[in-house]
ROBAVO-119891 format. One record per residue (C-alpha): residue number from 1; residue in three letters; z, x, y. Coordinates in nm, 4 decimals. Layout:
BEGIN
<pt seq="NUM" type="ala" Z="Z" X="X" Y="Y"/>
...
This chain:
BEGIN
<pt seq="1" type="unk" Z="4.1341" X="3.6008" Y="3.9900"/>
<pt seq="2" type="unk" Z="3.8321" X="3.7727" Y="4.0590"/>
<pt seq="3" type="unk" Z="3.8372" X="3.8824" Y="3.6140"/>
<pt seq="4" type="unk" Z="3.8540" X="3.5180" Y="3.5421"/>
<pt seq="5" type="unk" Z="3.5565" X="3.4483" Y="3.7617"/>
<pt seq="6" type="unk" Z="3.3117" X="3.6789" Y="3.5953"/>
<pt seq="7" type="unk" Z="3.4658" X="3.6435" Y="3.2467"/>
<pt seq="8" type="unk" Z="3.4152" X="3.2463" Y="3.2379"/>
<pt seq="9" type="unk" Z="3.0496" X="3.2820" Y="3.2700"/>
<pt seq="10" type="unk" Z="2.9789" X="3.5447" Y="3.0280"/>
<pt seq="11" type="unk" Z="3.1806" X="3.3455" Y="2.8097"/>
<pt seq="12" type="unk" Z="2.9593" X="3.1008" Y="2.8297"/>
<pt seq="13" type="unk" Z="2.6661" X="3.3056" Y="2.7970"/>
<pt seq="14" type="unk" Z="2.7651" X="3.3972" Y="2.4736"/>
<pt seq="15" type="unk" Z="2.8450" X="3.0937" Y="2.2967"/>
<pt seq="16" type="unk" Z="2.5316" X="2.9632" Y="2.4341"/>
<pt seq="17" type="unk" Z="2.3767" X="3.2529" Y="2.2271"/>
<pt seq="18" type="unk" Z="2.5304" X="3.2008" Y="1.9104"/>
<pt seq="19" type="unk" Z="2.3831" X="2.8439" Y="1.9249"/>
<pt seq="20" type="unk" Z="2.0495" X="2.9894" Y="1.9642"/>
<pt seq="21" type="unk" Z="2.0655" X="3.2949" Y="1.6899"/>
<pt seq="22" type="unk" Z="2.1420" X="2.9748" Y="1.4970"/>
<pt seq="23" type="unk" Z="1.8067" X="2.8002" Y="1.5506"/>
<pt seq="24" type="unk" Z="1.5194" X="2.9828" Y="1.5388"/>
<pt seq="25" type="unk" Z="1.1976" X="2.7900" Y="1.6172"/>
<pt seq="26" type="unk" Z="1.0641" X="2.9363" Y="1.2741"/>
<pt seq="27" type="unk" Z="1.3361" X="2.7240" Y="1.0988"/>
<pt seq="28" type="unk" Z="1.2311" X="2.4274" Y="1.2587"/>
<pt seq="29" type="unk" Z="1.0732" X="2.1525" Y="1.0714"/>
<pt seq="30" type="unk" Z="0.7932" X="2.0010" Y="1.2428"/>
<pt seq="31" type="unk" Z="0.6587" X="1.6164" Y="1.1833"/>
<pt seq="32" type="unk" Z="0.3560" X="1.6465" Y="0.9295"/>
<pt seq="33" type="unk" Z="0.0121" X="1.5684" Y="1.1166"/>
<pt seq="34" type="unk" Z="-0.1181" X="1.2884" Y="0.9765"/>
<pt seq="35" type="unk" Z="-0.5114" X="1.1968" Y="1.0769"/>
<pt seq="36" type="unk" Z="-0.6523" X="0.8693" Y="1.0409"/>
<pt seq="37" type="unk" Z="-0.9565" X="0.8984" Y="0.8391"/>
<pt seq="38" type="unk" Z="-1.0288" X="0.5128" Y="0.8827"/>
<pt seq="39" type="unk" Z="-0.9768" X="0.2725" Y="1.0970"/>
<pt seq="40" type="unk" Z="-1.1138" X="-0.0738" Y="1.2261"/>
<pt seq="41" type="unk" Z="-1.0022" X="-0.2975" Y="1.4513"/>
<pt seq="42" type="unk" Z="-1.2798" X="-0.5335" Y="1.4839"/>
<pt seq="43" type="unk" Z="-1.2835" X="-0.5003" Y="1.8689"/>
<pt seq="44" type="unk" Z="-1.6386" X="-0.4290" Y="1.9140"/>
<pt seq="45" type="unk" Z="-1.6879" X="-0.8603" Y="1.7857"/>
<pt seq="46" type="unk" Z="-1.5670" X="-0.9452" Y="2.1354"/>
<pt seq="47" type="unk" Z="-1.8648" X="-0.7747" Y="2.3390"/>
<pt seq="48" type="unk" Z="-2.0804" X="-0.8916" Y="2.0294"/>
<pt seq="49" type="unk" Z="-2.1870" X="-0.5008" Y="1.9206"/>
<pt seq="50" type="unk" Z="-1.9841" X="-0.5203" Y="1.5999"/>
<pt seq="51" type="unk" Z="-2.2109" X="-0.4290" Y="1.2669"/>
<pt seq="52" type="unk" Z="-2.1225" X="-0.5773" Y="0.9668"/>
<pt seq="53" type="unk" Z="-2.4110" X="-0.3715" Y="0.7765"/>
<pt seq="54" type="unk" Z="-2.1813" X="-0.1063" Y="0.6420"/>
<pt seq="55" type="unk" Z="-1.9322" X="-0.3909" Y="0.5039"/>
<pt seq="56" type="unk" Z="-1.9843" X="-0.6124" Y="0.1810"/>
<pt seq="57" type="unk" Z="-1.9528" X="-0.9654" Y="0.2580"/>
<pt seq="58" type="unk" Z="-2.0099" X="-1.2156" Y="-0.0252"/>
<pt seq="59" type="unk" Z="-1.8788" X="-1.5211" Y="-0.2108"/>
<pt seq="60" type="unk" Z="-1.8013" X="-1.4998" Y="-0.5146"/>
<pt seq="61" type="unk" Z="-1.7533" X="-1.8759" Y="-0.5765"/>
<pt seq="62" type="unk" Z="-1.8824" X="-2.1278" Y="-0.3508"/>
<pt seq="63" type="unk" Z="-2.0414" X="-2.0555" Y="-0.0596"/>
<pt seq="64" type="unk" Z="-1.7661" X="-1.9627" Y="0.2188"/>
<pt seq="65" type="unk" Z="-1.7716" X="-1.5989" Y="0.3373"/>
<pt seq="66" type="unk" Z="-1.5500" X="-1.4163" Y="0.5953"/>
<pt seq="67" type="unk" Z="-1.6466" X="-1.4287" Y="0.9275"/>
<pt seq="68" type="unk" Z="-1.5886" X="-1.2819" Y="1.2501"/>
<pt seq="69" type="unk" Z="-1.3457" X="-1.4378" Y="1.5181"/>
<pt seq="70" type="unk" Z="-1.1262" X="-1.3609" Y="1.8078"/>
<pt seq="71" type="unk" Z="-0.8681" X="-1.5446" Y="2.0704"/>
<pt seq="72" type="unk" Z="-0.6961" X="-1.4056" Y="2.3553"/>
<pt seq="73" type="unk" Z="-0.9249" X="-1.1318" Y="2.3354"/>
<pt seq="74" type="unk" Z="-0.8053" X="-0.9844" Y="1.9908"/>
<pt seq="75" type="unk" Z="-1.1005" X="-0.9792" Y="1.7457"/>
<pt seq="76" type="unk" Z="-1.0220" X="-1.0217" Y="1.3751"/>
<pt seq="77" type="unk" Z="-1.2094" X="-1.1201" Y="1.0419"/>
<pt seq="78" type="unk" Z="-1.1202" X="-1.4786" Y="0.8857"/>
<pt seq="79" type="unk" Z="-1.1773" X="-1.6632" Y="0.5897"/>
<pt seq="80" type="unk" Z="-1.1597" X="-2.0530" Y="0.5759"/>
<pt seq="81" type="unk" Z="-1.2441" X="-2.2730" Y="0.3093"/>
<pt seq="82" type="unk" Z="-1.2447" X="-2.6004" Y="0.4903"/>
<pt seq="83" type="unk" Z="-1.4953" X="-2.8311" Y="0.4398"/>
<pt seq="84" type="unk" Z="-1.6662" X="-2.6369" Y="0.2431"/>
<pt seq="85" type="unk" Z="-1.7179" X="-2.9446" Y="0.0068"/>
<pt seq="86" type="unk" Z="-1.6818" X="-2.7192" Y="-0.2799"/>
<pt seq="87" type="unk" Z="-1.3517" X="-2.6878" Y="-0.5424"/>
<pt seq="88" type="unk" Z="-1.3644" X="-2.3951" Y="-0.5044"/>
<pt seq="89" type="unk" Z="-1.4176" X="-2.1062" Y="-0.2657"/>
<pt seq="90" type="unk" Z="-1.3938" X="-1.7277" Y="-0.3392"/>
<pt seq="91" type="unk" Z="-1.4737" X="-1.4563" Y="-0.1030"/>
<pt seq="92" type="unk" Z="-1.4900" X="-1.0800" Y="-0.1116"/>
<pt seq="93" type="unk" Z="-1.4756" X="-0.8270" Y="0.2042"/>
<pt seq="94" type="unk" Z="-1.5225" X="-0.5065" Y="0.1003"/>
<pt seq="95" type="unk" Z="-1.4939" X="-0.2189" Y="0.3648"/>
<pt seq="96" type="unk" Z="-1.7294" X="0.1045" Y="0.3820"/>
<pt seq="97" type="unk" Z="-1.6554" X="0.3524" Y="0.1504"/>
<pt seq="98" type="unk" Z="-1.3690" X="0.5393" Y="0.2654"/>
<pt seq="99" type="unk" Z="-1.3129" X="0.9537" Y="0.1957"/>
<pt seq="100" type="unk" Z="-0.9502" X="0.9999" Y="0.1006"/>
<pt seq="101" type="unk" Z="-0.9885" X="1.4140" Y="0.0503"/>
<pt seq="102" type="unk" Z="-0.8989" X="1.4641" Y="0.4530"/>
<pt seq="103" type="unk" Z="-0.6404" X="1.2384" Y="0.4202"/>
<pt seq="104" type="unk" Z="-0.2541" X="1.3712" Y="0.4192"/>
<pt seq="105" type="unk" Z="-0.0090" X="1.0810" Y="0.3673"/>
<pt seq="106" type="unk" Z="-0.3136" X="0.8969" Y="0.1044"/>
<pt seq="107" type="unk" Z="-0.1667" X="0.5305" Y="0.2511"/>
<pt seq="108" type="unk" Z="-0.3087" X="0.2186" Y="0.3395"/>
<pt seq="109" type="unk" Z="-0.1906" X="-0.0277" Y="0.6559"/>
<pt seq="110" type="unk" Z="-0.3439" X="-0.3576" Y="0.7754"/>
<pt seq="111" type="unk" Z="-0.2175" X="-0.6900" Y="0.9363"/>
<pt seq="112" type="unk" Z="-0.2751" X="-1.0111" Y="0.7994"/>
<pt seq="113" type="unk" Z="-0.2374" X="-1.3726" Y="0.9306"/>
<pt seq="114" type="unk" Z="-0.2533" X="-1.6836" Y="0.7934"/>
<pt seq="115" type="unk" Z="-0.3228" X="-2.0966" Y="0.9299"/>
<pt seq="116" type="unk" Z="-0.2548" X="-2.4224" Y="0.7573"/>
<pt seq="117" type="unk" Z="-0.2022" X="-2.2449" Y="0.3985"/>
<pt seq="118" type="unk" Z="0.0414" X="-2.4577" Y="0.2231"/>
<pt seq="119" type="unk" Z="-0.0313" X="-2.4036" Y="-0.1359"/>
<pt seq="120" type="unk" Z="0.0070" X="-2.0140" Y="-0.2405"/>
<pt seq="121" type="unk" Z="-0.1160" X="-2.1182" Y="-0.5832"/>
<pt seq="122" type="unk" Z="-0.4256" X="-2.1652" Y="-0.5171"/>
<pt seq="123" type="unk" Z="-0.4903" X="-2.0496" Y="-0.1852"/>
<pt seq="124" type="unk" Z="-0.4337" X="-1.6687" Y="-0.1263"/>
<pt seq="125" type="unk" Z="-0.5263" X="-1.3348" Y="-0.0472"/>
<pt seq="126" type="unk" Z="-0.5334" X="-1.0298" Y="-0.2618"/>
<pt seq="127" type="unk" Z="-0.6314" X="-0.6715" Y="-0.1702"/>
<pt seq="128" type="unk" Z="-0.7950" X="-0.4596" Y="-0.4003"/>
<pt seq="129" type="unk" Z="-0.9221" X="-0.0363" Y="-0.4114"/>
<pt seq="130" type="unk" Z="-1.1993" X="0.0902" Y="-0.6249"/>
<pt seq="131" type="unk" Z="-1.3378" X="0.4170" Y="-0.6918"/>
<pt seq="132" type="unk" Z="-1.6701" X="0.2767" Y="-0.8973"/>
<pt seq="133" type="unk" Z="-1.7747" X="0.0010" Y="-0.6124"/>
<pt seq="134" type="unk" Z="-2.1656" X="0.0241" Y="-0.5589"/>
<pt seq="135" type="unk" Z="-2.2239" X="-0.3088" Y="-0.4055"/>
<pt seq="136" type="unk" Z="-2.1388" X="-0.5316" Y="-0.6757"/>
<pt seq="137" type="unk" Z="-1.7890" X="-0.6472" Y="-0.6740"/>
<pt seq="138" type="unk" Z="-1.8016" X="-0.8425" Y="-1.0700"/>
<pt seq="139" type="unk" Z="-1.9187" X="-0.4891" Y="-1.1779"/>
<pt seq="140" type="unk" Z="-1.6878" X="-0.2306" Y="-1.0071"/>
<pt seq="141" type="unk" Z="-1.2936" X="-0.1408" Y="-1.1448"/>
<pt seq="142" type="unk" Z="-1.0661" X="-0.3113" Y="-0.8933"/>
<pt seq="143" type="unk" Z="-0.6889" X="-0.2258" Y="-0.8944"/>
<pt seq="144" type="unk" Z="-0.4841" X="-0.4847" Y="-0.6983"/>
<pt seq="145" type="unk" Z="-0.2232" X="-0.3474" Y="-0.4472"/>
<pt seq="146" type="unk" Z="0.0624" X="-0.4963" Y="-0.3165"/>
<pt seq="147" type="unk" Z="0.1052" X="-0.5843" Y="0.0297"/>
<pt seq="148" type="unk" Z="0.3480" X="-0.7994" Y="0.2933"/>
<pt seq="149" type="unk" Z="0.1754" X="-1.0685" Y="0.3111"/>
<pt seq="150" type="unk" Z="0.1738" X="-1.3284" Y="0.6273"/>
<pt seq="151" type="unk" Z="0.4542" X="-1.5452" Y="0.6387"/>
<pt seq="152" type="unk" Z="0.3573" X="-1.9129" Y="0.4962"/>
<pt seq="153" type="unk" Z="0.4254" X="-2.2240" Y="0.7218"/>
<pt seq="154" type="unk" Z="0.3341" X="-2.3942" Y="1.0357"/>
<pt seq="155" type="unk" Z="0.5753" X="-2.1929" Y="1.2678"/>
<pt seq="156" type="unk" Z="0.3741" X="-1.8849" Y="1.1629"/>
<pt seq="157" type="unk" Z="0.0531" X="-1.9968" Y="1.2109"/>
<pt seq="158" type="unk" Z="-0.2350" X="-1.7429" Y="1.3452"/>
<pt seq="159" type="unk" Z="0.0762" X="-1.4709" Y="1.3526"/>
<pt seq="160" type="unk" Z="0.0024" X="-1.1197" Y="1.2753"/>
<pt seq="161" type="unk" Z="0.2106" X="-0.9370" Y="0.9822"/>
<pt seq="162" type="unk" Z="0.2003" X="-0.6016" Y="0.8878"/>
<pt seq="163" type="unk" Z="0.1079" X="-0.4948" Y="0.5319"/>
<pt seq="164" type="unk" Z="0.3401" X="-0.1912" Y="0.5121"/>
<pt seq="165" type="unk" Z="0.2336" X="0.1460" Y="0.4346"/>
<pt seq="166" type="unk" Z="0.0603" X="0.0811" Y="0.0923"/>
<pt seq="167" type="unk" Z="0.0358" X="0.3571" Y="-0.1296"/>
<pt seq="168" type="unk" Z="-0.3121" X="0.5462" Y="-0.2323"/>
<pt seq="169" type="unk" Z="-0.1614" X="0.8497" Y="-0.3343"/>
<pt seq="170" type="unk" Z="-0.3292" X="0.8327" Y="-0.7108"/>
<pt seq="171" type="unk" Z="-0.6309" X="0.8087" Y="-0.5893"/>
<pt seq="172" type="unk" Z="-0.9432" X="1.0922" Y="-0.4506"/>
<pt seq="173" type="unk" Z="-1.2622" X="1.0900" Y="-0.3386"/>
<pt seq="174" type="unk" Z="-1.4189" X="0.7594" Y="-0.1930"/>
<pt seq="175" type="unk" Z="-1.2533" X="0.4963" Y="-0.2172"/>
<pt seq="176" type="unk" Z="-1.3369" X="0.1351" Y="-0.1067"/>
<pt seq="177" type="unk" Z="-1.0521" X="-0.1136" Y="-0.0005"/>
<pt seq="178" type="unk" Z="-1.1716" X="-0.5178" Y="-0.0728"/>
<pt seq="179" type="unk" Z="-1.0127" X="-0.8391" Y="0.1100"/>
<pt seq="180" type="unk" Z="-1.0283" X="-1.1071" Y="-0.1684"/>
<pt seq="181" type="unk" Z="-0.9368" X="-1.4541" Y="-0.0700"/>
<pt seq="182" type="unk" Z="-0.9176" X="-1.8204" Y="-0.2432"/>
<pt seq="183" type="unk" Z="-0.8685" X="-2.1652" Y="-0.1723"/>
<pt seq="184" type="unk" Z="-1.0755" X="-2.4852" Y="-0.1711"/>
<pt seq="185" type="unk" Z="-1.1937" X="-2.8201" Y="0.0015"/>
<pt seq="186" type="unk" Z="-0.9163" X="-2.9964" Y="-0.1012"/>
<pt seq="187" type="unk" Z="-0.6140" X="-3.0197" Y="0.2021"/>
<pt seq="188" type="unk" Z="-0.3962" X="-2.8001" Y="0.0222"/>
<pt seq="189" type="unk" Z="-0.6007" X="-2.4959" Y="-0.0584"/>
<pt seq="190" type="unk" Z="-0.7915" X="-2.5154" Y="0.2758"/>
<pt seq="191" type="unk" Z="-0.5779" X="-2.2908" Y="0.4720"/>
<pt seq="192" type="unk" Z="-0.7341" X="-2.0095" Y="0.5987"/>
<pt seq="193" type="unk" Z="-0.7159" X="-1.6100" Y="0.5858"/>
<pt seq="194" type="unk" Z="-0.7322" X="-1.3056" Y="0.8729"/>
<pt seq="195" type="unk" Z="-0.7492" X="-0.9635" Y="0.8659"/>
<pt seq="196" type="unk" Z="-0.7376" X="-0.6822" Y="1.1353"/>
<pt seq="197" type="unk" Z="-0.6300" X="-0.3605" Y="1.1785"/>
<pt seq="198" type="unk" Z="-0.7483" X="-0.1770" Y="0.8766"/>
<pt seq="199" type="unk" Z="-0.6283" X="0.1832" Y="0.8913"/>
<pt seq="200" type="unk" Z="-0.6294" X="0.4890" Y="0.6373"/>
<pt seq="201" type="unk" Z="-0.4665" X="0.7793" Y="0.6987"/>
């Protein structure tokens, strides 16, 4: 008995180090490190110390701009054509330009939400990236990118979506990322736009 007692153990002992000649840590494949080289959250627009200098803010028909809001303490930029007396409203946010040479994955996430848009047609939001923007947007090359989008409807009302991990892969350099949105007076284009979370990496 007392051979099966020491022979169990060493038994053991050696499987145990066949599983680890097996899996050395230099054959382990680690998750890629992925830095964010942007990212705003808007937060600072609760406390009021938020600077919209760096940003581009303009309309490009009408008169409506984006604008900063919050609610239950989650600050976020909006766009709202209502009673804007005007057919039409077109606005432009255009971030800070953005250096995509430390960046690993080269991808793009945001969230958007949406309130009382019930015509898609012609009331939406579009997101665009340039490499040529110098503070004009009807000058500079814009490529649209596609995005999740909020869900439409009055159940999902002032709900958060995420965009999905949008690719920027073709692109070096600086880079600027623009928030377009439409809509009008009129009750069916006069739902409104938010954005949050912008985030490069």
């Amino acid at each position: 008995m007392k051979n099966v007692n020491y022979i169990f153990p060493i038994a053991l002992l050696t499987i145990a180090g066949l599983f680890i000649a097996c899996s050395p840590e230099d054959d382990q494949e680690l998750p890629l490190y992925s830095p964010t080289v942007y990212l705003e959250d808007f937060q600072k627009v609760i406390d009021g110390t938020f600077d919209e200098t760096p940003f581009t803010n303009v309309a490009e028909s009408g008169t409506k701009k984006w604008f900063s809001n919050s609610y239950n303490e989650n600050a976020y930029y909006e766009f709202s054509p209502f009673n804007s007396n005007e057919p039409l409203n077109v606005a432009w946010f255009v971030t800070p330009a953005i250096n995509l040479d430390t960046a690993v994955k080269k991808r793009l996430t945001f969230q958007t939400a949406q309130h009382h848009v019930v015509n898609t047609e012609n009331n939406y939001l579009q997101v665009f990236v340039s490499t040529n923007f110098t503070g004009d947007v009807t000058t500079a090359t814009w490529n649209e990118l596609t995005f999740n989008g909020p869900k439409i409807g009055g159940g999902f009302n002032y709900d958060f979506f995420n965009s999905g991990a949008v690719d920027l892969s073709q692109y070096s350099g600086n880079i600027h990322i623009a928030f377009k949105a439409t809509g009008g007076t009129a009750s069916a284009n006069a739902g409104a736009y938010m954005i949050d979370n912008i985030k490069v990496f």
